[in-house]
N, C-alpha and C positions, 0 to 999 in steps of 0.2 A: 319333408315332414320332420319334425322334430325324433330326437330317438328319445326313447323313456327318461332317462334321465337330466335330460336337458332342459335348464332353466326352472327347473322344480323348490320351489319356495322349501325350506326344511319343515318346517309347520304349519303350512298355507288355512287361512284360516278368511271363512266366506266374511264381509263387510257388517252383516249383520248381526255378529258375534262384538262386532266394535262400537259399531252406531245406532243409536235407537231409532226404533221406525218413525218416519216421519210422515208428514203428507207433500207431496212435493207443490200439490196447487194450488194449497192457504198459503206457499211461499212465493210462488213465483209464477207468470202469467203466459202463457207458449203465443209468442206471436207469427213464424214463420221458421221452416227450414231453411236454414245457410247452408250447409255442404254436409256432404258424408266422410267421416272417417275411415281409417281402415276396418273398424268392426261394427261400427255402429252412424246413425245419426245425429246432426249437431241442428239443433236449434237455437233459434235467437230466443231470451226472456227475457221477463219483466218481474225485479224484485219488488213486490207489493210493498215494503215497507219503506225503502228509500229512494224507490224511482227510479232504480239503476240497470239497464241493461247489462245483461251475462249472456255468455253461450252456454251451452249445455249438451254436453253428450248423451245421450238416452241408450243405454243398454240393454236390453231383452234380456230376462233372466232366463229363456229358455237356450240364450247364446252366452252364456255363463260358462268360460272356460278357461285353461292357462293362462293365454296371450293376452285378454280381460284383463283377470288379475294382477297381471304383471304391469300392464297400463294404469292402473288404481295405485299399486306399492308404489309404480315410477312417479306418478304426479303428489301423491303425498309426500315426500323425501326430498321434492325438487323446491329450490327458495332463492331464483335468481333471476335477475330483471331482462336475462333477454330470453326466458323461457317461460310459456304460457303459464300461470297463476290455478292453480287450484283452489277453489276457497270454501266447499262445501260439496259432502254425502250424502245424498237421501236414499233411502232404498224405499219401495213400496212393493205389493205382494209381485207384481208382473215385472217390476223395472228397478235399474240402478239409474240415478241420476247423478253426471258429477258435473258440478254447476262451478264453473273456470270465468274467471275476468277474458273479458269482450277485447278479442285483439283488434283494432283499429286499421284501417287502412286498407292494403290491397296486398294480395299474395306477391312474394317477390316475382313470380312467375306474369304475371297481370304486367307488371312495374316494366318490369325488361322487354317483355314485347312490344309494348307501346312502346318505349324509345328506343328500342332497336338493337341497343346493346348499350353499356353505359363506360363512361371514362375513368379511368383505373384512378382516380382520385376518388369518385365516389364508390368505385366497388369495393374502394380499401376501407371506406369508412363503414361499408356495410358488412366485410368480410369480416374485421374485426369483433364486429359483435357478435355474427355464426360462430367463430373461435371460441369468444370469450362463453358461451352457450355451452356450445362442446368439450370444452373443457371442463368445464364445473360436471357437467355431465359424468366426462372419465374420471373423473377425483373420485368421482360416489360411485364408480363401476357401473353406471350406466350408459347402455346403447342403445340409438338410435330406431337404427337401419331402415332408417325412410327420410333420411337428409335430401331435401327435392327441393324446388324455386318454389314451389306448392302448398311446402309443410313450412314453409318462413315467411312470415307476417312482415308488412313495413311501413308504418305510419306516418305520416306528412310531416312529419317533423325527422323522418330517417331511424326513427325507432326498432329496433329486430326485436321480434317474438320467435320461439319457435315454438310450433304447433305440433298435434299429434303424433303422440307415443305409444299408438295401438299396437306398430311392430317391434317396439322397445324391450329390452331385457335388462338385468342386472348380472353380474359374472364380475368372480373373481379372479385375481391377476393368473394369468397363466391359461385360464379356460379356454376351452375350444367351443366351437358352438357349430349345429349339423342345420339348424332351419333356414333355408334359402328364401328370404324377404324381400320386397322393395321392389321398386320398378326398374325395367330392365335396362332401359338404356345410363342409366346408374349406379348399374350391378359391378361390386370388381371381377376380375378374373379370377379368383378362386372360386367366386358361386356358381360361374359358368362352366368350372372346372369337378364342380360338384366335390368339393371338400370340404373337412372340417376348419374352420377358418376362425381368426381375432378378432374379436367383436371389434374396437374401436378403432383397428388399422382399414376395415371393412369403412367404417365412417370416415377415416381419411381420407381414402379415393373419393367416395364420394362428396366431399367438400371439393374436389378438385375440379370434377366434374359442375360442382355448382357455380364456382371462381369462374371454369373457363364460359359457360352458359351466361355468365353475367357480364364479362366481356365483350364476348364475341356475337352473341345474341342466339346462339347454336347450341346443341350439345354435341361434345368432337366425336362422341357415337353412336352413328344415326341411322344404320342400315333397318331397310324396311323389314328385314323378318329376321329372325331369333338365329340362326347360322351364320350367317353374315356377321349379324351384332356378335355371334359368340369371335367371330375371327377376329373380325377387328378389337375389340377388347383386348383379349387375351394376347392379341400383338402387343398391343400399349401404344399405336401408333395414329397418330392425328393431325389435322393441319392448323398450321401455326400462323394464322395471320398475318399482315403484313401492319406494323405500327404499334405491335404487343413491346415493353418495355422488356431487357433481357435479363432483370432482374423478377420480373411477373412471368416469364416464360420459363426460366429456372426453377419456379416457387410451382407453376405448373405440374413442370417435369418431376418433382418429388412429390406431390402431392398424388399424380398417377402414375407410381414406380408399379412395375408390374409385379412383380418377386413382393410380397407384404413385410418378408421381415426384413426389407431395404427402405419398407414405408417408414417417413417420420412419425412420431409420435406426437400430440395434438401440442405437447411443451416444446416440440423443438421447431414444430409449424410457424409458434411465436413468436420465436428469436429472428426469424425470416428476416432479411434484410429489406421484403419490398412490404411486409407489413409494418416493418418498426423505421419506413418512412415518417419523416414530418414527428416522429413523436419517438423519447427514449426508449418505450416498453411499455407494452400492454399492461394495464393495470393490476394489480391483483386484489386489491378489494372492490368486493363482492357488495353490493348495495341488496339486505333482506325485501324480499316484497313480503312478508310475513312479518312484521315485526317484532323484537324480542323487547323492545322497551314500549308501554304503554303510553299512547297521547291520553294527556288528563283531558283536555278539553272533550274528544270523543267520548271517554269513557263517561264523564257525566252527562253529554248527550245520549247516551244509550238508556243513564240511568232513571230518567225522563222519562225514557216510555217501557221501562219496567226491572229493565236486564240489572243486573246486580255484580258490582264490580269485582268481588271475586271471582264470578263466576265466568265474566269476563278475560279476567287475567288466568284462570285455568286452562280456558277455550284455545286462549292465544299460543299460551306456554308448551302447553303438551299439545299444541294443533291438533285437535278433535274434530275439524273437518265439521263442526254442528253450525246452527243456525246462530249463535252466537261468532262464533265465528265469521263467517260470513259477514253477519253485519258491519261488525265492525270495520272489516277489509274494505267494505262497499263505503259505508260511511267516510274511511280515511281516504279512498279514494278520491271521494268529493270533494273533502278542505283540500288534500293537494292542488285540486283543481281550482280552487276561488270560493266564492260564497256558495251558500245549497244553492242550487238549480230547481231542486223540487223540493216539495215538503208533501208527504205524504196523503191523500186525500182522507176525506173521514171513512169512504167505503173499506179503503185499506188497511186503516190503523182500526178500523172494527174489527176486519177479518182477520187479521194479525191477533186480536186480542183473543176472539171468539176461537179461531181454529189453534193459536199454540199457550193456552193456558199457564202450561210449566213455566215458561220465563217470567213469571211475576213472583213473589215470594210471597210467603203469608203475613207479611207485615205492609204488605200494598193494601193501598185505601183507596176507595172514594168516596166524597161526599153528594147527600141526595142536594143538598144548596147549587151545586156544579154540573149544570146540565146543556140549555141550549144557545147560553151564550158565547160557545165554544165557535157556531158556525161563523157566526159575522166575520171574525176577525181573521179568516184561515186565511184569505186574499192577501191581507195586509201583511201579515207574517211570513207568508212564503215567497218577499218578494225578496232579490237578493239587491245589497247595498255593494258600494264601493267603501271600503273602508281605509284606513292611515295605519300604515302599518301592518305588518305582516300579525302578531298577537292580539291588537287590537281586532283586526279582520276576525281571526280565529275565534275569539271571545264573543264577535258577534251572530257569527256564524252558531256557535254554541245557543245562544241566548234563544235563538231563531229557531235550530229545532228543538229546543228543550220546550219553548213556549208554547208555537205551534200544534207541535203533538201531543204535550198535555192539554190543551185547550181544546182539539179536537174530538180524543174522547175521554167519557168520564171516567173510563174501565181502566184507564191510567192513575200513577200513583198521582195525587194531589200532595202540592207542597204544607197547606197547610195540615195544621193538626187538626183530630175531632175535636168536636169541643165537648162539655162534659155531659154526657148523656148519650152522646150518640156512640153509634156501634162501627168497629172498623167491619171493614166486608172486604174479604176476597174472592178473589176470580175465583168459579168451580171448575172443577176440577172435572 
């Protein structure tokens, strides 16, 4: 257990002091449970307005505590392409909901069983991204301590995510930290020695332990009950296969040094000779999955069906974690991908309109002229084209859902003007 003072925010201040209460089910549609985290469960969603499956953690406010909160601070602060995407807070009176971009693929745990163990070509290529993950991590004083084949995502294309931050903390240089986390055959030997220990040399080993698991298709610490596993740990002592390269067996060897303050630190991990194979140096720019420059083409898709571009650009800027937000990320998601996929149905872009009023301004119209010749043409508009060109694409992509969803409903702003006599009408409130 943690002692009192450990890991305590200087101002800790609950989510709904930050974000306005929302409805989380005029946003988004619970289609099934995918897995549990370490505090809480994850479901699969459905974003009613762009079509886009998310996961989503579901919190119990009655399980509202520390370790929570520190999982909420960690995922807001975090903006890097091989660690799971936060894109939205909702609270309601019974729950916290934090709605994260839908990791792809199979647990790296899944991946390495099926093939048994994998060839130090491709584990360098997947190792690399665990590092590059971890690293941005300890830049921002953020740990882990549930680095596992479990909590690392990896999609068909070899993409790393890394997953849940429930036993995560933040700690500054020099800190010591008392709460013993994680699963055990991945525990280093100071937790089994029951001390106070280095948050991120603690993730060291354990990356080592995930390196050799992905090699060898084992983990080198396996005894069936907790004495055993403490012996063997706390030795440092494991078997080294027959066919391991002696520069990966090396990289090993440091990465499970027993003694922590002989562990490397996750920059000197980098300079490894058998990761800075085939390539000079690991990168150091950072690709934002948040972005801090605005796509114009999304932003006048958004502004179609109500949102309002500063309001947009606020959303993004100070990451507010709202419904603006969100969309956006979802939305940009999709042009990365190619043309829409989906265009939102008329039951969705009703309820969107009907359950979140605020996003329209008072200067949104519609006219009584514009009404049910919206349904005809949804078919035809949401189909997707090949286009010429990467902008061109993009411009049609725009055109498709600006059109679409205005056309669907009329509670959307119309482009044109009133004309003289008639009254503008906004959404109530």
């Amino acid at each position: 257990m943690p002692s009192p003072s450990e890991e305590e925010s200087p101002d800790p201040s609950p989510v709904s002091s930050i974000f306005e209460e929302e409805s989380f089910q005029s946003q988004y549609r619970i289609l099934r449970t995918i897995g549990h985290g370490s505090n809480a469960k994850v479901q699969l969603a459905h974003h009613r307005l762009t079509g886009t499956p998310v996961a989503v953690k579901v919190l119990q406010k009655k399980k509202w505590c520390q370790p929570i909160r520190s999982e909420v601070e960690i995922m807001m602060i975090t903006n890097h392409p091989n660690i799971i995407s936060l894109i939205q807070v909702i609270e309601s009176e019974k729950r916290t909901y934090l709605v994260m971009e839908l990791a792809e693929g199979q647990q790296l745990y899944q991946y390495v069983r099926k093939a048994g163990h994998l060839p130090e070509h491709e584990a360098r290529g997947i190792f690399r991204q665990i590092i590059a993950g971890v690293s941005y991590c300890h830049d921002q004083g953020i740990i882990h301590r549930d680095l596992k084949p479990d909590n690392i995502m990896l999609d068909e294309k070899g993409k790393v995510k890394i997953i849940d931050f429930g036993l995560g903390t933040q700690v500054k240089p020099g800190q010591r930290l008392s709460r013993h986390c994680g699963a055990y055959s991945f525990g280093a030997p100071e937790l089994f020695l029951g001390r106070l220990y280095d948050g991120p040399k603690v993730d060291i080993w354990t990356l080592g332990v995930v390196l050799y698991f992905m090699v060898v298709g084992k983990v080198p610490f396996g005894a069936v009950n907790i004495p055993e596993l403490r012996r063997q740990v706390v030795s440092g002592k494991y078997t080294v296969p027959l066919g391991l390269s002696e520069e990966l067996q090396d990289l090993l060897s440091l990465l499970m040094t027993v003694n922590p303050r002989l562990r490397p630190t996750v920059d000197e991990v980098k300079t490894h000779p058998w990761l800075r194979k085939d390539m000079e140096a690991l990168p150091n720019h950072c690709e934002e999955m948040v972005p801090s420059l605005l796509d114009p083409a999304i932003v006048k898709a958004m502004e179609h069906i109500g949102f309002q571009a500063q309001d947009i650009k606020d959303s993004l800027h100070q990451r507010k974690f709202d419904q603006t937000m969100a969309s956006y990320c979802l939305l940009q998601g999709q042009a990365l991908r190619g043309p829409l996929q989906r265009t939102p149905t008329l039951d969705q872009v009703h309820h969107h309109a009907r359950s979140a009023p605020c996003i329209y301004s008072k200067s949104s119209i519609s006219e009584d002229t514009e009404d049910s010749s919206c349904s005809h043409s949804a078919s035809a508009e949401g189909k997707s084209t090949h286009s010429r060109g990467q902008r061109r694409g993009l411009r049609a992509w725009t055109r498709r859902v600006g059109n679409a969803v205005t056309r669907l409903c009329c509670c959307c702003p119309s482009k044109k003007k009133p004309r003289r006599g008639q009254n503008s009408v906004s959404p109530q409130k």
